[in-house]
MARSE-431419 format. One record per atom (N, C-alpha, C): x, z, y; residue in one letter. Coordinates in steps of 0.05 Angstrom, whole numbers, plus 5000, padded with zeros to 4 digits. Layout:
N
XZYA;...
END
This chain:
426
281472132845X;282772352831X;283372582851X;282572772842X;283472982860X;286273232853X;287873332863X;289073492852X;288373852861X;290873992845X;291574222852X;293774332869X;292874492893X;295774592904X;295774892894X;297274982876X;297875272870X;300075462888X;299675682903X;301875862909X;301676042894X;304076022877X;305676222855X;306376542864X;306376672841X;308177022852X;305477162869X;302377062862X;301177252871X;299177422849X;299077752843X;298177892831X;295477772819X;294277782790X;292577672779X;290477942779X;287877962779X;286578242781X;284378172782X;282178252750X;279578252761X;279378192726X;275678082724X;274477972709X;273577722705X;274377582683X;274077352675X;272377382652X;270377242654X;268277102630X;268676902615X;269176942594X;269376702568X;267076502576X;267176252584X;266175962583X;264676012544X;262575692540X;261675772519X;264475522504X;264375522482X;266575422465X;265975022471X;267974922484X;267574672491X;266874532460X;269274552437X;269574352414X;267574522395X;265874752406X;262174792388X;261274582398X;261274622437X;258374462453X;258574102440X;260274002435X;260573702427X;259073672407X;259973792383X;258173732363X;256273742356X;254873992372X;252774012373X;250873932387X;251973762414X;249973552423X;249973312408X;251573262397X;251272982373X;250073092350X;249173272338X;247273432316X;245173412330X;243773422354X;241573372367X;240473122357X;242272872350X;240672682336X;239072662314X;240172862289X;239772862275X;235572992262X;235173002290X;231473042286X;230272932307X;228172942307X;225972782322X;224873002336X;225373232335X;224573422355X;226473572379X;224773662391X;226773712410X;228673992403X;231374022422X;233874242410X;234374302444X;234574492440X;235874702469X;238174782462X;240774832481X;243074782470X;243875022494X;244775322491X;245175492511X;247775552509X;248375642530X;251575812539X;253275522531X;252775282546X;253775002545X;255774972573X;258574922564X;260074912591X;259874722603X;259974752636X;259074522652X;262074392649X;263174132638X;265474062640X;265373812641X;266873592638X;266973362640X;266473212620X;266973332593X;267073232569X;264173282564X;262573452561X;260273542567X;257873302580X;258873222600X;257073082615X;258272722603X;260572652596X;260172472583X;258372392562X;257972702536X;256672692502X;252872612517X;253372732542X;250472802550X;249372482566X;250672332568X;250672092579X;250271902558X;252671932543X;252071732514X;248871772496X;248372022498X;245172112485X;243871872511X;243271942531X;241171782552X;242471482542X;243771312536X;244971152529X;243671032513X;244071212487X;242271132463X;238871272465X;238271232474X;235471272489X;233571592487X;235271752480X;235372042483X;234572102514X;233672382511X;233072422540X;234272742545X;234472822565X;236373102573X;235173192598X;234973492600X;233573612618X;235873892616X;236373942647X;237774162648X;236674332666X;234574502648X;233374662673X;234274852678X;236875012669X;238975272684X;241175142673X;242675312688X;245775362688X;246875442647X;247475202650X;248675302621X;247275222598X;244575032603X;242975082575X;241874772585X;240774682565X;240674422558X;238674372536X;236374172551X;234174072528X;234073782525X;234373752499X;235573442487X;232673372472X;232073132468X;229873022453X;230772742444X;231572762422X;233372452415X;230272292392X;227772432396X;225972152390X;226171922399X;227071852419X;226171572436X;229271422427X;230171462405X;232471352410X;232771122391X;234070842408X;233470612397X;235170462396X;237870542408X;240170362406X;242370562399X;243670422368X;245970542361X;248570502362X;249270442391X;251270332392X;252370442431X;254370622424X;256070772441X;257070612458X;257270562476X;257670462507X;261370492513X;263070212504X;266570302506X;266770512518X;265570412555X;267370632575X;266270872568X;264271062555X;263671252549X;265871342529X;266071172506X;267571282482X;270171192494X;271671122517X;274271202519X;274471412541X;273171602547X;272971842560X;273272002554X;271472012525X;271772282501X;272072252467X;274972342464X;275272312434X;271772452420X;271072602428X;268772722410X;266172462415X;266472272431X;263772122421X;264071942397X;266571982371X;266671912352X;264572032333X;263672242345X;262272452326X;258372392329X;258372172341X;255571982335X;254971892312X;257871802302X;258271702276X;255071772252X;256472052246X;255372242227X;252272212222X;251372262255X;248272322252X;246872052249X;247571852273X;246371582266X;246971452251X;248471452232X;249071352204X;246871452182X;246671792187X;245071902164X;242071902175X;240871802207X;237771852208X;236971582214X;239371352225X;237771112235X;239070952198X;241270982198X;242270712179X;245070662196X;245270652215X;247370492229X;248470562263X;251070492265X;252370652278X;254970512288X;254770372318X;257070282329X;259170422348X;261370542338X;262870672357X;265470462359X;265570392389X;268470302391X;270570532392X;273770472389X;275670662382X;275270952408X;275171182401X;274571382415X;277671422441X;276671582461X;279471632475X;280271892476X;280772032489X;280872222494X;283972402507X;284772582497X;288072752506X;289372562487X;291972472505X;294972372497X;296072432488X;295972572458X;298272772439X;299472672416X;298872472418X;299472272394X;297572172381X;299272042354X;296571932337X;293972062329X;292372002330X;289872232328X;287972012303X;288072072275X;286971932254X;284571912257X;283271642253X;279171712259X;279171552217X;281371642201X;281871522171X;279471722162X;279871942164X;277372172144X;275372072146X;275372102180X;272772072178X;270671782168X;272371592167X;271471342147X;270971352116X;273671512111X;273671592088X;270671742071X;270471972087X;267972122079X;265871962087X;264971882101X;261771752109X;262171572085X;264671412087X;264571132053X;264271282031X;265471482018X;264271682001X;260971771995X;259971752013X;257471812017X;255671572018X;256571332015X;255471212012X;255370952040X;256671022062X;256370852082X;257970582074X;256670332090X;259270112088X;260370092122X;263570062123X;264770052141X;265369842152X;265369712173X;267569382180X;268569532210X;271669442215X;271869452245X;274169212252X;272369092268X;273168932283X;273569032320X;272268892334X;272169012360X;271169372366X;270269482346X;268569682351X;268169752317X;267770032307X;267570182283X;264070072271X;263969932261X;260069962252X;260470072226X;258270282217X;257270402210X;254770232202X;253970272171X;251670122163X;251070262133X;249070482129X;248770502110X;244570512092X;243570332074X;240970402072X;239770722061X;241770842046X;241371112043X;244371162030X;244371482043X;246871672041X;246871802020X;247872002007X;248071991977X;249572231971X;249472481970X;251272711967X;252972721939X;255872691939X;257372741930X;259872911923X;262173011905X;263773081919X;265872941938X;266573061966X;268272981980X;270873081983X;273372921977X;275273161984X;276572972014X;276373142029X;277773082061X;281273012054X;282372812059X;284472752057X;286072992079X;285073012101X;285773292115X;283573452127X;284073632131X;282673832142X;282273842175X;280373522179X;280973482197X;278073632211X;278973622233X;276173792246X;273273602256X;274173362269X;271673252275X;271573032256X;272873022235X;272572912207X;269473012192X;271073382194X;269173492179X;266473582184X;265973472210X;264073592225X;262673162222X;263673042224X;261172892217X;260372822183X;261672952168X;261873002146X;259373132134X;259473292158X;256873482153X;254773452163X;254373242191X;252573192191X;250673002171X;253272812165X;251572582149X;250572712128X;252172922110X;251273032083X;248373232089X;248473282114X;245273432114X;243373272109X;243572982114X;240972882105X;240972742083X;243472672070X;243772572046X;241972692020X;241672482010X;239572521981X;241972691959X;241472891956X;242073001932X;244273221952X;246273251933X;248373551945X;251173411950X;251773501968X;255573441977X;256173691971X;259273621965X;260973911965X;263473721975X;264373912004X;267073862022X;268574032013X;271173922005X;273674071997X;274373902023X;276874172027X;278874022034X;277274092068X;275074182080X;273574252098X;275574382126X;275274282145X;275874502170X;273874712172X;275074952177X;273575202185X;273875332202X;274975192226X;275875352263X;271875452254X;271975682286X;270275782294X;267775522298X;269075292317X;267575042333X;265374952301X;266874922285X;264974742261X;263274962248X;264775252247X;261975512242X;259575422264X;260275442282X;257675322293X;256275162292X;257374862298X;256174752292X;254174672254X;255574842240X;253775002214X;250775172218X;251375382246X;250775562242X;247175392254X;248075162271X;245775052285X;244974922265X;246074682253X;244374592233X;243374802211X;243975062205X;242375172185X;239775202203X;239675272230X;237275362236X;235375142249X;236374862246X;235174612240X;233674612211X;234574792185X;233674692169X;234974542139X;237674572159X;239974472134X;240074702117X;241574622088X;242874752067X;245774792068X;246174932072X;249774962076X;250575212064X;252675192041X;254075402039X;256675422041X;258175712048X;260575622040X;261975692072X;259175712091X;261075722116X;262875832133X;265075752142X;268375982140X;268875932132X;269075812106X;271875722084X;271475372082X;274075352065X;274175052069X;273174852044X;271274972032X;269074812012X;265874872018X;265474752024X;261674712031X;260574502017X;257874662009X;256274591987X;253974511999X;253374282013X;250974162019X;248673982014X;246874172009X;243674031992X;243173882009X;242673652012X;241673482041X;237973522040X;236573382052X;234673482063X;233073162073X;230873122074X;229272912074X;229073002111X;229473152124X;229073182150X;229673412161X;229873492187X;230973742196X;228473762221X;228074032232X;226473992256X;228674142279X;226474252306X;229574272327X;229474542329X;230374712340X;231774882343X;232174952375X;232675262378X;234175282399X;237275482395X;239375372403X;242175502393X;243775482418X;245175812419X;247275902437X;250675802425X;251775742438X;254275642431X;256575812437X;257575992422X;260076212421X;261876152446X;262976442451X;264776372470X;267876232464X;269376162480X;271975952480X;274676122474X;275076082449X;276776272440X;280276112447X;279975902458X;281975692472X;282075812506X;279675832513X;279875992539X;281276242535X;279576392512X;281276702508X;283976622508X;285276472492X;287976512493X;288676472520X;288176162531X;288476052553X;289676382580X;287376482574X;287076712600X;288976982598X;288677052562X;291977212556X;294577022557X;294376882567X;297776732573X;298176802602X;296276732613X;295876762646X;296277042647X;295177182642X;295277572648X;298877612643X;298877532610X;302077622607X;303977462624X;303977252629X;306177172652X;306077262684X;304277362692X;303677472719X;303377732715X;304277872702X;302878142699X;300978302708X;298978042700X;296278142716X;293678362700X;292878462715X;291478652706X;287978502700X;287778502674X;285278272679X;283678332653X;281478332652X;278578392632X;278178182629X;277978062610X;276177842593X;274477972582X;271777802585X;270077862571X;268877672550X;265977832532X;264977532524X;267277512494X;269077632484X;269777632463X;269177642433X;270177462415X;267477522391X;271077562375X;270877852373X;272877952351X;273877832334X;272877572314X;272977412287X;275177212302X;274877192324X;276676972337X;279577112339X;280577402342X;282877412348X;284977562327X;284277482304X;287277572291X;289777302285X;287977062288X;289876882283X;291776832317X;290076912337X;291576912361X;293577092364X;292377352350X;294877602349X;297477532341X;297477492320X;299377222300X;302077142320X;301376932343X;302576822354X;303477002383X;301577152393X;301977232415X;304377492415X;303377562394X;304877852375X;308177832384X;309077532380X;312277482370X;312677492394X;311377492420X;312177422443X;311777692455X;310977962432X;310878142458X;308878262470X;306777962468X;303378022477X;301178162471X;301278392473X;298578562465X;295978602475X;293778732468X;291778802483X;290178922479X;288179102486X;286779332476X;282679182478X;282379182452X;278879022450X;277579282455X;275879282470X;273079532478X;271179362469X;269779362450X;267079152436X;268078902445X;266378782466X;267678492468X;269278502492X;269478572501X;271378642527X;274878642524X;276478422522X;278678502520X;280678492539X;283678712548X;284878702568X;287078712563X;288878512563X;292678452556X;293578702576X;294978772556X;297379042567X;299178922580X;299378922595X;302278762615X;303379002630X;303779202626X;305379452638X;308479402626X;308979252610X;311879242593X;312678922602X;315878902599X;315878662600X;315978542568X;315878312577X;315778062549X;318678132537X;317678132504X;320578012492X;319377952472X;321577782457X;321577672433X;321777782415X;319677832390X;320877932371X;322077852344X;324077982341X;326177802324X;325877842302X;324677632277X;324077662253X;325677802233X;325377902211X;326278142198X;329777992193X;331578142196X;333578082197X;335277952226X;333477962239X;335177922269X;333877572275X;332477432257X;332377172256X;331177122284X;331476902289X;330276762319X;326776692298X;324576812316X;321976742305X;321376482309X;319376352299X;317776182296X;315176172304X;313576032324X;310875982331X;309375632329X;308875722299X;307675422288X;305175412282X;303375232299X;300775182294X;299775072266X;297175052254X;295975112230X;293075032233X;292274872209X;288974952206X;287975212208X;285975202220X;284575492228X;283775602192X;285175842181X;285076082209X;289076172216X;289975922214X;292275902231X;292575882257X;294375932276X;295375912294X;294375612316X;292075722335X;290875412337X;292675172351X;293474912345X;294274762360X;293274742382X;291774802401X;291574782434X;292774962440X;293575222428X;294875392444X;297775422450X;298975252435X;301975232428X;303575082463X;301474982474X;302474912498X;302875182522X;300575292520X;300675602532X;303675792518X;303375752499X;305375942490X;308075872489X;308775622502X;311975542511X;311475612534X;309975692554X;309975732582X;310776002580X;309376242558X;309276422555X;311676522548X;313076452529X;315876382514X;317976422541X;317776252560X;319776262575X;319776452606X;317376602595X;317376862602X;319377162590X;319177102576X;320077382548X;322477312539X;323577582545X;327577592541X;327177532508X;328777342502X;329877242478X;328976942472X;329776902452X;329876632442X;326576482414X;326176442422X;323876272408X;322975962400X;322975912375X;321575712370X;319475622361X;319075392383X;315875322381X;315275082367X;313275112336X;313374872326X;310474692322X;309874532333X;307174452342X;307374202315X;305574322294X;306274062272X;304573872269X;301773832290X;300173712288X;299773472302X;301173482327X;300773302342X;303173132355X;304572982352X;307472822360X;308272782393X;306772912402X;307572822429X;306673042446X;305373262439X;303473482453X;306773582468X;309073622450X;310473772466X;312073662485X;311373392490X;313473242512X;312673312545X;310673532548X;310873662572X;312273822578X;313873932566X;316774132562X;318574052595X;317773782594X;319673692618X;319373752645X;316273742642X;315173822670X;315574222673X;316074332656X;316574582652X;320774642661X;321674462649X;324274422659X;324974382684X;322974222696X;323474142717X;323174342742X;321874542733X;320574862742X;323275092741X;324475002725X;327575192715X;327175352688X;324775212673X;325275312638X;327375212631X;328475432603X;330875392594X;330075272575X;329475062564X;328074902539X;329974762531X;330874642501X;331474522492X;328374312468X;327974102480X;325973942464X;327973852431X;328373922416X;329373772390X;328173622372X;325473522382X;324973252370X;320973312379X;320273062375X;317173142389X;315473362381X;315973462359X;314973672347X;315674012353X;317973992359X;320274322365X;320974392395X;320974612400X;322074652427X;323574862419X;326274902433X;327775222438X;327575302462X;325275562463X;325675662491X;326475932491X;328475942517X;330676152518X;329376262549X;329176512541X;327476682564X;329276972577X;328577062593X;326276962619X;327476752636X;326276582644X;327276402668X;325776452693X;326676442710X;325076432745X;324476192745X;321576142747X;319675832756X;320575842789X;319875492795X;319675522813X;317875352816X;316675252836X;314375012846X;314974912841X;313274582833X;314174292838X;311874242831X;312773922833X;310773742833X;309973642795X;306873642798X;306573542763X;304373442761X;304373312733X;302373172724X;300773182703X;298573222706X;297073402671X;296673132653X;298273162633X;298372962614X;295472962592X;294673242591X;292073262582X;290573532580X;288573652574X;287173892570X;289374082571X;290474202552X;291474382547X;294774432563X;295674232559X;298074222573X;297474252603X;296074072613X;295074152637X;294374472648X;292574562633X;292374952638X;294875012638X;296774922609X;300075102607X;301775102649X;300974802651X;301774722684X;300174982702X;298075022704X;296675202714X;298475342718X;298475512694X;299075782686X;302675852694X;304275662693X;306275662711X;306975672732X;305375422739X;305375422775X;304275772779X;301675912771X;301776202776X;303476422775X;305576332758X;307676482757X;309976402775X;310176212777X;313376122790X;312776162821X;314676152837X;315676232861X;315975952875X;314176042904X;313575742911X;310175592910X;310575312918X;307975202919X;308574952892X;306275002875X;306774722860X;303974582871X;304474262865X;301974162865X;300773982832X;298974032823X;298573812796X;296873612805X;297873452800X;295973122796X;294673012771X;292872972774X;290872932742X;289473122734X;287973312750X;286273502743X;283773472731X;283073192731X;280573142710X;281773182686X;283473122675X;285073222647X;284073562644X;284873732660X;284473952658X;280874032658X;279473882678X;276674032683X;275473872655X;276273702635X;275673662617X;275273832597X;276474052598X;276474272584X;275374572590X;276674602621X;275674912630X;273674892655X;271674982651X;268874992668X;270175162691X;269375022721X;269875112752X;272175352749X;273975232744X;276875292740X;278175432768X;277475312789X;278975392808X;277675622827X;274375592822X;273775792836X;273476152816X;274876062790X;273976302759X;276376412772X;279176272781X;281576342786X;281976462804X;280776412832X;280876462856X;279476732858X;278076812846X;276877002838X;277877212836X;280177122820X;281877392809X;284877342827X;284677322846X;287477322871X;288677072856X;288676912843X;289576592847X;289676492872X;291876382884X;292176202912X;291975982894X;289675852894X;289375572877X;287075502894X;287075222903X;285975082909X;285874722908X;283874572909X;282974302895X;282374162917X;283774012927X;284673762942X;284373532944X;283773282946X;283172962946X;286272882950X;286372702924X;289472502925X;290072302962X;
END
């Protein structure tokens, strides 16, 4: 394991490039199964999670060629065993998302329980739910099997709007005999994509953006070559970082559709920024405050199905929070445990009050200071980042594969822009 040593309190300045969208690149290397021809997969982040999906394909007897930076040629003809490898699938919650395709092109489909970030219970119910809808039969004993002789389009209604629910939802229904219609659908940006690739595989899909899709399935798909959007989790990720350092900083690589639901949240805190086409740059000439809902009320920042307020970012935005004069609450309703890093933020000199796993009260500005921490997973881990950059002092984090799980060569994108950040051996 290796860690991070951060020195805090130094000016942020420069240009940062949007990474391509991690939770597109997943699904869409597991949609690679779904044909016998070959799929090129571009603007693919080099990350950890990445190179696990790309391991489990060679696994199941797929083959992978990376002849540049960023782009990726998959050929899942040769593939002969349907059944996911444990230590793979406890690396990455997304190698659940095998499910879908080798269910709907082989018949059958063994995933043992997936792993992935520590945020609590994380349901794999939908997605049983919908494949059995469609026709699959389920048993789990040691491992999830998947067994179906033909798939069967129906209506589906998603008990939630879950995301990698609805994304193997859709794979299976592309090849299903007759038409699905998903109610009840996730529609973040990540599953537009992965739409946007299977249409140009050959699928029928309507409906895409909103949360009912109408899918003709298809006796076969052929391959394709598809670019994968930029990381609108990074975007935020990088406006938290600018507004707590008041750094002067260009993101680029912006796809406009991604930021009114971020506005939303960033807004209450103060956070602005001016878009030039895709180019966007947080105003940090003012300081942070809170703004206080109509009548003087203390605001609210509660995550949502997209095109709500995304749950990864709600960890950035308590860091952010205890930047900006006033009082804020942060309510993370999706995940039971995402906000129990509050502590390692306390332990920094946030003024936080945790009121149950779900709520935080943070009372701002506080002076960070260094210390010592531990990235409990993806996102919380960046929020650690992005403090240690602010606070005064040296912090160090431990568990940075948690973090490079998410953000592609992290420390040299940072260092870049006057970050004192550097990556160390335990």
């Amino acid at each position: 394991m290796d860690k991070y040593i951060i020195e805090g309190g130094y000016p942020i300045k420069g240009t940062l490039m949007l990474s391509g969208n991690k939770n597109a690149a997943l699904p869409c290397i597991a949609a690679s199964v779904l044909t016998e021809e070959p799929v090129t997969l571009r603007n693919i982040p080099e990350i950890e999670d990445v190179v696990v999906m790309f391991d489990v394909l060679r696994n199941l007897g797929g083959t992978v060629a990376h002849p540049d930076a960023h782009t990726w040629r998959i050929d899942s003809s040769g593939i002969s065993n349907y059944e996911v490898p444990e230590e793979l699938a406890r690396k990455v919650r997304a190698s659940i998302l095998f499910a879908g395709p080798l269910t709907a092109r082989f018949g059958k489909a063994i995933l043992p329980p997936p792993g992935g970030d520590t945020i609590g219970r994380r349901r794999i119910d939908t997605h049983v739910l919908a494949l059995q809808e469609l026709g699959a039969r389920i048993t789990l004993e040691d491992a999830l099997v998947f067994s179906a002789t033909k798939l069967v389009g129906v209506p589906v209604f998603l008990d939630e709007a879950s995301v990698t629910g609805t994304e193997n939802a859709i794979m299976a229904a592309v090849l299903a005999e007759g038409t699905t219609v998903l109610m009840n659908a996730a529609c973040e940006p990540h599953v537009q994509d992965l739409c946007r690739m299977l249409l140009q595989m050959g699928a029928e899909i309507e409906g895409v953006g909103s949360n009912r899709l109408t899918i003709h399935g298809k006796k076969s798909l052929h391959g394709t070559e598809f670019a994968i959007s930029a990381d609108y989790m990074e975007l935020g990720s990088f406006i938290g970082l600018a507004a707590v350092t008041s750094g002067d900083m260009r993101i680029e690589g912006v796809r406009p559709d991604d930021l009114p639901p971020l506005k939303v949240g960033f807004s209450k805190l103060g956070v602005t920024w001016k878009l030039e086409g895709t180019a966007l740059r947080p105003n940090t000439t003012g300081e942070l405050c809170v703004m206080p809902d109509i009548g003087g009320q203390i605001p609210k920042i509660d995550d949502a199905p997209w095109p709500g307020f995304p749950a990864d970012l709600t960890s950035i935005m308590t860091v952010v929070a205890t930047q900006a004069e006033g009082v804020a609450l942060i309510h993370e309703k999706m995940f039971e445990s995402r906000m129990f890093f509050v502590d390692k933020l306390i332990s920094m000199g946030a003024r936080i009050v945790l009121c149950d796993p779900h709520r935080a009260i943070v009372y701002g500005p506080s002076k960070l200071v260094g210390n010592i921490l531990v990235s409990p997973d993806v996102r919380a881990g960046m929020a650690m980042v992005i403090a240690a950059l602010c606070a005064q002092g040296t912090s160090i984090i431990h568990n940075v594969y948690q973090i490079e799980r998410g953000y592609e060569n992290l420390v040299d994108r940072l260092s870049a822009v006057g970050a004192h950040i550097k990556r160390d051996k335990e």
